[in-house]
Phi, psi and omega in degrees: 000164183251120181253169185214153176221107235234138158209142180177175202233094197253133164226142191311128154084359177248138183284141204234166182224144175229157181242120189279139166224110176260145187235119158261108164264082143249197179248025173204199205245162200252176179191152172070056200276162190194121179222098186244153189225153223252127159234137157351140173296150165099316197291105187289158123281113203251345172183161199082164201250155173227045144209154169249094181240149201189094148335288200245172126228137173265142182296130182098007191247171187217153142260107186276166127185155177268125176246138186260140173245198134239111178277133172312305166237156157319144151137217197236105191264168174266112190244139180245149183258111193249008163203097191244163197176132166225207141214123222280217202274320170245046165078023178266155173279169175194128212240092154284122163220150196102025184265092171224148172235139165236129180264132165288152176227101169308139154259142179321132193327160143318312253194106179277147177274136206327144170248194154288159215243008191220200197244155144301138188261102159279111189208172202269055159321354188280166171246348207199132130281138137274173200236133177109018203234171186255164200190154121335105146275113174243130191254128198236096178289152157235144172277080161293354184294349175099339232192123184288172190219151200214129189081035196297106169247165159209164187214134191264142164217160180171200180276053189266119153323131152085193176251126155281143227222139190248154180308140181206149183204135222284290204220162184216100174284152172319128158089344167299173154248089215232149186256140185226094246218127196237150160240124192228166198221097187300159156246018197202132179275191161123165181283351197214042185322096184305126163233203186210099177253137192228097172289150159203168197209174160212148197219124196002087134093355168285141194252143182236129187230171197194118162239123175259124183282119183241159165219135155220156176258133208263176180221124167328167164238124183331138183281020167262337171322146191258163207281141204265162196252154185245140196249130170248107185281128164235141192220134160232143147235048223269167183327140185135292198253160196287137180315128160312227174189038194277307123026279172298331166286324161292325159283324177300328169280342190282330157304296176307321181291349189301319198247009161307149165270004168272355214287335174277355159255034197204117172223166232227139177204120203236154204223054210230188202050058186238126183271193179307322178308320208273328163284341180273315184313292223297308186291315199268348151338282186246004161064075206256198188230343175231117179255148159240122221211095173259122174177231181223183191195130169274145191348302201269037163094340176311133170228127139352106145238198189251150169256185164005289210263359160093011135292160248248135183240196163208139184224112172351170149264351159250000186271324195293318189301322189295322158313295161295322190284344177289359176234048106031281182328280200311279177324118191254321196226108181265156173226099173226101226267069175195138201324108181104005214249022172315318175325295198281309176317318171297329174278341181266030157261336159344322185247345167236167166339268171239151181219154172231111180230228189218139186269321174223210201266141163217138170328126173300357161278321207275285203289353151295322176293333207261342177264344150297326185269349172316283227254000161291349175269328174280296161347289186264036151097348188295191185261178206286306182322321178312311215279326196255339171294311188288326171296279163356279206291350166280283192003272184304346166292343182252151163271003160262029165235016189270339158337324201234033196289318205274348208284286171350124172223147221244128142251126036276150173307089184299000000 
């Protein structure tokens, strides 16, 4: 089930930040969460959305986010769900109604507090992006305001791949300067590239905000440049069998490449939930030269996807090898990071390069530790054998994982 919980510190006539946590406690994962929240007449929404959609929440997961208001008076406001709606763990709906929290609402000092007397100077240090690549933005705030600020984040938009994620520094005294270094990947050239930087602060308990209009210049990338190779992450979990961490495995390698020095030959194409259909898709789609196959697997070589309803199906080791061979061309390297799946590696190797599979049953901790140092190695250009010696050895370096350091096995054996 899903529960929501509201905290925050509200004063009358002032922007107040509330922090919303919708959480599933049950025991499997809920989809289609629909939260929309209700305030009092007078009470402004001054940022943040007051609707919420959430395909999925995984059991045990929490969603945060923040909405800023103005409560209108002292005394107590009233927040309402005036459309809360899921579907639980065995796909049923479900209409939460009567969904109120009442918040105290402090009043404001007598005596308002000193504010800042100027803007923050924000301008573009960067001169130059490629443009589809991963690059550096670097944003160069000065506290111009007369008054140190405290909690300075900022956050950049524009035409970048993905969610850029945003910057933070404790305090910026008058007259300083702080750098604020973004790694954004442009989709869009030109000399005058639009961006958006949105600063915010607090100065004795006042939130202070800011938006600046930037331009930079993104630049094609030389047509000698080499063509970027595609890794197609695939993750099933479906209902039934105990949860992954597939999730945590895919933003930790979507890290490392981020911080590859390689990072412009490599792009990440995810896949998730996926039944069979989704995977046949998947392939002839992006044609990728790396499949990654995070989920569970059974003795006889089988792996575990989702049907219709997000239960657990199986698909032969021999229906996959026949699969993978038709893209053959392309396919250099499989991972298939799931229990048991040795069965099925040995049958891929006709057809592909290298394969990788699990010998035995291995841990939702092992086989994550074994896909970070794998693709921190694949990343910065070695080879594929270099990559799975590195995946190995982050194993044996821990000591609770050294036990399952052997069960990854590389085919052909280097």
């Amino acid at each position: 089930m899903i529960e929501v919980s509201v905290r925050g510190d509200l004063v009358a006539g002032q922007r107040s930040v509330l922090t919303i946590a919708l959480a599933n406690t049950g025991r499997g994962p809920c989809s289609d969460v629909v939260f929309t929240v209700g305030m009092p007449p007078g009470t402004v929404l001054l940022g943040g959305v007051g609707r919420v959609v959430l395909p999925v929440l995984p059991a045990g997961r929490t969603h945060t986010y923040e909405i800023t208001l103005r409560p209108r008076a002292a005394g107590r406001l009233d927040l309402t769900g005036t459309n809360f709606s899921y579907r639980d763990e065995n796909d049923d709906p479900v209409r939460v109604t009567g969904f109120r929290v009442q918040l105290p609402v402090r009043a404001a000092p007598e005596t308002a507090p000193a504010g800042p007397l100027g803007r923050l100077g924000v301008t573009c240090e960067t001169a130059a992006l490629p443009l589809d690549a991963w690059d550096q933005l670097r944003i160069l705030v000065s506290n111009d305001t007369g008054v140190p600020v405290r909690e300075v984040t900022a956050a950049v938009t524009g035409p970048f791949t993905g969610d850029v994620p945003r910057s933070r520094i404790p305090v910026l005294e008058p007259g300083k300067r702080a750098r604020f270094t973004f790694q954004v990947r442009p989709d869009e050239a030109g000399p005058h590239v639009p961006v958006t930087v949105r600063t915010a602060y607090t100065h004795r308990g006042s939130i202070g905000t800011q938006e600046d209009h930037l331009t930079v210049t993104v630049r094609p990338s030389p047509a000698s440049a080499p063509e970027r190779q595609t890794v197609l992450y695939l993750a099933a979990n479906p209902r039934g069998l105990p949860p992954l961490r597939s999730d945590d495995e895919m933003r930790r390698v979507k890290e490392r490449l981020q911080l590859s020095r390689h990072r412009g030959e490599y792009r990440i194409e995810a896949a998730l939930a996926v039944r069979f259909d989704d995977i046949s898709q998947s392939l002839v789609d992006h044609e990728p030269e790396i499949v990654h196959f995070s989920g569970h697997g059974d003795p006889d070589g089988s792996l575990h996807v989702e049907d219709a309803r997000g239960r657990s199906t199986t698909i032969t080791p021999e229906g996959l090898a026949a699969l993978f061979g038709l893209h053959s061309k392309t396919l250099r390297c499989v991972i298939l990071n799931a229990c048991y799946s040795e069965r099925l590696a040995r049958q891929l190797v006709p057809h592909v390069g290298h394969v990788v599979g699990m010998s035995d049953a291995i841990g939702d901790q092992a086989a994550l530790e074994f896909s970070v140092g794998f693709y921190l190695s694949l990343f910065d250009g070695r080879s594929v054998p270099d990559s799975f010696a590195r995946g190995r050895a982050h194993l044996l370096s821990r000591p609770g994982l050294v036990a399952e350091h052997q069960t990854p096995v590389l085919f052909p054996a280097p």
